[in-house]
N, CA, C and O atoms as a Tinker XYZ file with bonds, in Angstrom:
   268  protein
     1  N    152.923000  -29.340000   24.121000    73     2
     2  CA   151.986000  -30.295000   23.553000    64     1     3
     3  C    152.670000  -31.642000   23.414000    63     2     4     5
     4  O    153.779000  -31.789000   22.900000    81     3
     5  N    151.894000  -32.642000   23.929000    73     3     6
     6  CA   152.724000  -34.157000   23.630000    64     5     7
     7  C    152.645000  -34.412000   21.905000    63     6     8     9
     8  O    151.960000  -33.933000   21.001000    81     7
     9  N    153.650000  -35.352000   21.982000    73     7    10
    10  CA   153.762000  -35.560000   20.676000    64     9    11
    11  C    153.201000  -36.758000   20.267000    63    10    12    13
    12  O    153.219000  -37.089000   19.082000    81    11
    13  N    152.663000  -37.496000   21.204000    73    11    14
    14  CA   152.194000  -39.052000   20.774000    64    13    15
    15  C    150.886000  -38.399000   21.190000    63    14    16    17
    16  O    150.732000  -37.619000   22.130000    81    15
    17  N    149.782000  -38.934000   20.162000    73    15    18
    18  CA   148.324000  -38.812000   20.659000    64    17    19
    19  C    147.334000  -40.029000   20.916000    63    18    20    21
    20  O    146.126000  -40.201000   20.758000    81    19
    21  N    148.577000  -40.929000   21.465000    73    19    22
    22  CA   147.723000  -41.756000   21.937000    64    21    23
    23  C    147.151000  -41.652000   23.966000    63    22    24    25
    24  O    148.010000  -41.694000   24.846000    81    23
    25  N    145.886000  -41.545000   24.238000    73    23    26
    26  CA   145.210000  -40.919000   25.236000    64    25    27
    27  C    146.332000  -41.804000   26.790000    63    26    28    29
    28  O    146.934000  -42.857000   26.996000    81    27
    29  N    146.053000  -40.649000   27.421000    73    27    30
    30  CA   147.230000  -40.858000   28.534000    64    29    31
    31  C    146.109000  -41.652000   30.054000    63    30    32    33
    32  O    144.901000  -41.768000   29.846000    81    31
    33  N    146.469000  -41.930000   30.895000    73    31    34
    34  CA   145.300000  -42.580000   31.362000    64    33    35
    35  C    144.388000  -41.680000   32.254000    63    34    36    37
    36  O    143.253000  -42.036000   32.570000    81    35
    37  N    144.787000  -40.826000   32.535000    73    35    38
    38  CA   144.267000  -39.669000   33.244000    64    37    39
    39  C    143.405000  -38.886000   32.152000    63    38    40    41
    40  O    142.530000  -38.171000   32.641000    81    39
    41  N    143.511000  -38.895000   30.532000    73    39    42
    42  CA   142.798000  -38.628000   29.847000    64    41    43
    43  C    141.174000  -39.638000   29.543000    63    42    44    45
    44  O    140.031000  -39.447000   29.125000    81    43
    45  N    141.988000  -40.698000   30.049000    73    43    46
    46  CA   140.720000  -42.191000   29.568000    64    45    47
    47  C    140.107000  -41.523000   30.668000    63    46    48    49
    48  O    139.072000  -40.902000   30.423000    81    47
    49  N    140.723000  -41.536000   32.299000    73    47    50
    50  CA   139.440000  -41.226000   33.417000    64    49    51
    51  C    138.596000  -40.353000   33.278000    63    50    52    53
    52  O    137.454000  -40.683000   33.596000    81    51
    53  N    138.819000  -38.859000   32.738000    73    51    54
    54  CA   138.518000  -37.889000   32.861000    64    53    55
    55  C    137.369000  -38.239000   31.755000    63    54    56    57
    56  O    136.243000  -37.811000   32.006000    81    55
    57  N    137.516000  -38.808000   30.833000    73    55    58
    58  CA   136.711000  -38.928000   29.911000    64    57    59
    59  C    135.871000  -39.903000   30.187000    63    58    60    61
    60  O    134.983000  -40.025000   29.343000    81    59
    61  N    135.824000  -40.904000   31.382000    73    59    62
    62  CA   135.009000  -41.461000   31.733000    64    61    63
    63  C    134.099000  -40.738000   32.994000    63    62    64    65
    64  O    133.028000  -41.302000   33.215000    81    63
    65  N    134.294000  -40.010000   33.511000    73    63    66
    66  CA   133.554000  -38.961000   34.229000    64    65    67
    67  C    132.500000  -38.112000   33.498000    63    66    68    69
    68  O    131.318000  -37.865000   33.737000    81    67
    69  N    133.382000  -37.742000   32.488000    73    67    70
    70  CA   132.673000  -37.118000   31.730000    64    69    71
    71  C    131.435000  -37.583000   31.403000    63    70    72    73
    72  O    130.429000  -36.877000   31.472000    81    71
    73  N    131.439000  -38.939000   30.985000    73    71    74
    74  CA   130.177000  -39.745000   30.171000    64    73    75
    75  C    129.425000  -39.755000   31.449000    63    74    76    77
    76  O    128.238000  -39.497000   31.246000    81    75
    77  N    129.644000  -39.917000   32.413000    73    75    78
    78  CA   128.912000  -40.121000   34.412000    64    77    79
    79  C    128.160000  -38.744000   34.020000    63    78    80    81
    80  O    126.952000  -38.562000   34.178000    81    79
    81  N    128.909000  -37.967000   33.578000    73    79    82
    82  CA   128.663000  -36.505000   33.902000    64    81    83
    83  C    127.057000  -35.642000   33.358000    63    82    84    85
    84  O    126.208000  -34.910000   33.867000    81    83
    85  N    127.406000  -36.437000   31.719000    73    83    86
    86  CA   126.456000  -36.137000   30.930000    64    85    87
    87  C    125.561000  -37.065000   31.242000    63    86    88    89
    88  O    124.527000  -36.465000   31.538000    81    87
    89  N    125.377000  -38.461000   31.353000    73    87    90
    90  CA   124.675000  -38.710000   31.334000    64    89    91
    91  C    123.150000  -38.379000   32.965000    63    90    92    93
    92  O    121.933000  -38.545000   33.049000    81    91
    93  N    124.132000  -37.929000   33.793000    73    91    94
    94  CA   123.612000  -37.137000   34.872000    64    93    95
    95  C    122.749000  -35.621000   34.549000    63    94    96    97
    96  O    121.813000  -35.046000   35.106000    81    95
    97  N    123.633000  -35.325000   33.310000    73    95    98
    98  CA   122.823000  -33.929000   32.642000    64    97    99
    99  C    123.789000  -32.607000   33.950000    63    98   100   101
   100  O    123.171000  -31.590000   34.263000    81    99
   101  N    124.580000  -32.739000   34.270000    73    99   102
   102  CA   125.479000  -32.298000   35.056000    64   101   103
   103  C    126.510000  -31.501000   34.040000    63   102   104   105
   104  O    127.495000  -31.994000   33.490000    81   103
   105  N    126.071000  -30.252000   33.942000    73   103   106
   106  CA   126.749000  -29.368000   33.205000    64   105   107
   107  C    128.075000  -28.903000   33.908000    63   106   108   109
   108  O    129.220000  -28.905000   33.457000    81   107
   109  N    127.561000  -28.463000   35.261000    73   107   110
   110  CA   129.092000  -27.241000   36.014000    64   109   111
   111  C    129.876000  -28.901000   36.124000    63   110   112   113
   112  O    130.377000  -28.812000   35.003000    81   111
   113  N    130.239000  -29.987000   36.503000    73   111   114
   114  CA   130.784000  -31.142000   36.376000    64   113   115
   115  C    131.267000  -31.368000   35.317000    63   114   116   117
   116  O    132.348000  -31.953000   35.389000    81   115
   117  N    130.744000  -31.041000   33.871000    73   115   118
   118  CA   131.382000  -31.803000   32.760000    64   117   119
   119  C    132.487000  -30.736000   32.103000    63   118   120   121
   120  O    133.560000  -30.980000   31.551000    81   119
   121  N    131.748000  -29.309000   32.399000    73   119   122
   122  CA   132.959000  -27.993000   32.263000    64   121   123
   123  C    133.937000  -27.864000   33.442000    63   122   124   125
   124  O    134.748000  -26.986000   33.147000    81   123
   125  N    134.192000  -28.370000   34.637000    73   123   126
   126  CA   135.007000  -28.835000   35.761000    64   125   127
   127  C    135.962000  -29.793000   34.237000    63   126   128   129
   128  O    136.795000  -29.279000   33.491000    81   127
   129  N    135.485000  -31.162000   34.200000    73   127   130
   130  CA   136.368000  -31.551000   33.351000    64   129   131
   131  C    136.945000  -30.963000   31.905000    63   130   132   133
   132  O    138.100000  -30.883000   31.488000    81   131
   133  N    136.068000  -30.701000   31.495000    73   131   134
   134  CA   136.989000  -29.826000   30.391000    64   133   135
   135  C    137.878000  -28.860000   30.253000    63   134   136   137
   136  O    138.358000  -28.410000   29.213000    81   135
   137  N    138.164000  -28.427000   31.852000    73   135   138
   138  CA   138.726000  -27.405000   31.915000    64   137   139
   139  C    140.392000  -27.749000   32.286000    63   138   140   141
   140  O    141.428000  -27.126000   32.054000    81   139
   141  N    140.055000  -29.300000   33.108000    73   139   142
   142  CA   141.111000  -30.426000   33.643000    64   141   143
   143  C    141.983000  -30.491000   32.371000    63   142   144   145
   144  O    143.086000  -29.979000   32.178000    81   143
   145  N    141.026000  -31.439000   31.337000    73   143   146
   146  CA   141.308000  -31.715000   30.017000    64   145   147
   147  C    142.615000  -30.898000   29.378000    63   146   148   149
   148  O    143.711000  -31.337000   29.030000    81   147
   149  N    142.020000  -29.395000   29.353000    73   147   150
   150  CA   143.171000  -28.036000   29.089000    64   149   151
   151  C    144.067000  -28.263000   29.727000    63   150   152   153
   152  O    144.974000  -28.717000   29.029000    81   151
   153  N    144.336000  -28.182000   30.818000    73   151   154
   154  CA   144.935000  -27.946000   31.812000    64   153   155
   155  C    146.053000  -28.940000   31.891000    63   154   156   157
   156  O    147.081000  -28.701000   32.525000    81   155
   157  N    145.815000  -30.223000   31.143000    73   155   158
   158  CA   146.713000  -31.314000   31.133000    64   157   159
   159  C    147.409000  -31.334000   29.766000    63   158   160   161
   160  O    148.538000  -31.816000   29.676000    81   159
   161  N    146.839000  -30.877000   28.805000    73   159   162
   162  CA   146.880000  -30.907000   27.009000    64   161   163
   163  C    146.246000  -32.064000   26.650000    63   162   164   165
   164  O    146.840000  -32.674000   25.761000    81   163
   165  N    145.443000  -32.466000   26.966000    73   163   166
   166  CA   144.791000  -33.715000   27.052000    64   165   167
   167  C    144.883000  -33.994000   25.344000    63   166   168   169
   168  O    145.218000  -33.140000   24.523000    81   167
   169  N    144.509000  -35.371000   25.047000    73   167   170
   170  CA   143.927000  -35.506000   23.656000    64   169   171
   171  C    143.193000  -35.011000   22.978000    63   170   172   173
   172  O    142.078000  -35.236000   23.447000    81   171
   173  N    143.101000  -34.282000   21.872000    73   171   174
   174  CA   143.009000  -33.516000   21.228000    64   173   175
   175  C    140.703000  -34.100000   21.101000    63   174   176   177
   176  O    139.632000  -33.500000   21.189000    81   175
   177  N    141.114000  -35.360000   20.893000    73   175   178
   178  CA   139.936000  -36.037000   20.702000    64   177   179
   179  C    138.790000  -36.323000   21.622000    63   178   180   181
   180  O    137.589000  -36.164000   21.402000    81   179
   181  N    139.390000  -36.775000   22.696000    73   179   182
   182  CA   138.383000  -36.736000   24.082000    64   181   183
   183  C    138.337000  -34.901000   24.612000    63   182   184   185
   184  O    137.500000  -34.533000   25.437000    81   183
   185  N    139.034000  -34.229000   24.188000    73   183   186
   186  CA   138.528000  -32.853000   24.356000    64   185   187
   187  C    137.549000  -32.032000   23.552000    63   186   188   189
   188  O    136.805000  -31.154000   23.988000    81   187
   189  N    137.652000  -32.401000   22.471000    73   187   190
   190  CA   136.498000  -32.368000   21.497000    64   189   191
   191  C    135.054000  -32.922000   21.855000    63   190   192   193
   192  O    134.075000  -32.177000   21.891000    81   191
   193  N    135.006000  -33.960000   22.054000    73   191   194
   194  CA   134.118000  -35.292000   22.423000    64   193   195
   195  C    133.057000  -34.663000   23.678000    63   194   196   197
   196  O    131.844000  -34.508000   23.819000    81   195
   197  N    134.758000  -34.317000   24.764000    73   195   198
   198  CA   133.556000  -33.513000   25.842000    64   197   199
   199  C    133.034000  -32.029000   25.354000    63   198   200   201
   200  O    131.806000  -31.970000   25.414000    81   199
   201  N    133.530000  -31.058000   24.980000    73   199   202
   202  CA   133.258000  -30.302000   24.025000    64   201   203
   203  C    131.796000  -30.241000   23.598000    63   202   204   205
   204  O    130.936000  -29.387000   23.809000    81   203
   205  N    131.768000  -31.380000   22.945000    73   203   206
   206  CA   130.520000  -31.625000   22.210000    64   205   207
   207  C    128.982000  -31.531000   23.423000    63   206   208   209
   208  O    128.001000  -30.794000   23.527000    81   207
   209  N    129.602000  -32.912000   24.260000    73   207   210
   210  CA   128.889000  -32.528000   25.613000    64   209   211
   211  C    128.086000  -31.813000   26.234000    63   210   212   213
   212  O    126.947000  -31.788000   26.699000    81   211
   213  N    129.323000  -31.031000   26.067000    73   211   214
   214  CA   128.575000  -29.366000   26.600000    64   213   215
   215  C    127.504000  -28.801000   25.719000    63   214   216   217
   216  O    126.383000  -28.373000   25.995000    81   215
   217  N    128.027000  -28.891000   24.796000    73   215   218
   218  CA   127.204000  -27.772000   23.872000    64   217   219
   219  C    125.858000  -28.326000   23.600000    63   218   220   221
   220  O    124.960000  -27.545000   23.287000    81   219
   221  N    125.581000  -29.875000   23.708000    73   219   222
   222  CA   124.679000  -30.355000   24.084000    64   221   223
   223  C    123.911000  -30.341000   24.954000    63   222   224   225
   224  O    122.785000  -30.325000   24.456000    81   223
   225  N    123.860000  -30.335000   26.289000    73   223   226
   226  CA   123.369000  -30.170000   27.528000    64   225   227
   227  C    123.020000  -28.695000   27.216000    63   226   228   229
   228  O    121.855000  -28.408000   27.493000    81   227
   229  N    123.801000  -27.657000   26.680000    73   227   230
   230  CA   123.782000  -26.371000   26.838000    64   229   231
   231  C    122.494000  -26.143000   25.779000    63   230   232   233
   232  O    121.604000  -25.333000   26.036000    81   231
   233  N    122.504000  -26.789000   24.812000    73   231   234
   234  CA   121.454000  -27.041000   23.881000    64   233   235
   235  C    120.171000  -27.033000   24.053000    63   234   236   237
   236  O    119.333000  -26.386000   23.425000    81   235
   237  N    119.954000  -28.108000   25.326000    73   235   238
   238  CA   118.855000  -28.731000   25.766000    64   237   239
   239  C    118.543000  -28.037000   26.926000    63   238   240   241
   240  O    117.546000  -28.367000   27.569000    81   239
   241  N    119.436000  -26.890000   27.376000    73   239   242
   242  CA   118.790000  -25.968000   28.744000    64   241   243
   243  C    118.442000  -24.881000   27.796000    63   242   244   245
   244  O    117.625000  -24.127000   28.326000    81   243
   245  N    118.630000  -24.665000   27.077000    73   243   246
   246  CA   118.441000  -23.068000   26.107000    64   245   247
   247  C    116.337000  -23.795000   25.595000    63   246   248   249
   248  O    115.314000  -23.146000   25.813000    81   247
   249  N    116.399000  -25.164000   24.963000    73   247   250
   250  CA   115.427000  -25.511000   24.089000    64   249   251
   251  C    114.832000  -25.350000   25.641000    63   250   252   253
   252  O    114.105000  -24.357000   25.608000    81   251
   253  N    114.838000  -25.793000   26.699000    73   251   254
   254  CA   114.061000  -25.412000   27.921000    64   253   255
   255  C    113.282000  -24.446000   28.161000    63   254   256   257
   256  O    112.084000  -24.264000   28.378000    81   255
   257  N    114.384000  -23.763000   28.062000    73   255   258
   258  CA   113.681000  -22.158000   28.629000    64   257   259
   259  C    112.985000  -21.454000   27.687000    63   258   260   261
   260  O    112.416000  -20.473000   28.165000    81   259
   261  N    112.867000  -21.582000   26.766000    73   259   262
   262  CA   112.038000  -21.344000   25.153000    64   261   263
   263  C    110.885000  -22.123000   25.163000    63   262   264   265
   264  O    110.106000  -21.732000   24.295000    81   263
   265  N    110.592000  -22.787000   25.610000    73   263   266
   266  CA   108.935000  -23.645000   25.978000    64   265   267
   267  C    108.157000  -23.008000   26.851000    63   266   268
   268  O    107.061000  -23.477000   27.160000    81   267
C-alpha cells in the first residue's frame, strides 16, 4: 500500500474514464476500471467514488426490471 494518498496520475485517468463511463450508463466499463483501480492500490478515495458508481447504475438496472 502507498503511503502518500495523494492520487497518482494513472489514478486521476482512470477516474476520469470512469465519469465517461457512468455517464454513458456503461456498467461492464466502469467495473473494467474498478478492478484496474485494485489492481494498482489506487486511492483509497477515487475507489470508493467509483464504487459508488456502480452500485448506482446497478441500482437503476435492478429499479428497471421491477417496472
Amino acid at each position: 500500500m502507498r503511503m502518500c494518498m495523494t492520487p497518482s496520475s494513472e489514478d486521476i485517468q482512470l477516474y476520469d474514464e470512469a465519469r465517461k463511463a457512468f455517464k454513458e450508463k456503461n456498467l461492464q466499463r466502469l467495473k473494467e476500471i474498478y478492478n484496474r483501480l485494485l489492481e494498482i492500490d489506487a486511492n483509497p478515495e477515487i475507489v470508493y467514488i467509483v464504487q459508488r458508481m456502480i452500485d448506482e447504475l446497478e441500482g437503476k438496472k435492478e429499479e428497471a426490471r421491477q417496472v
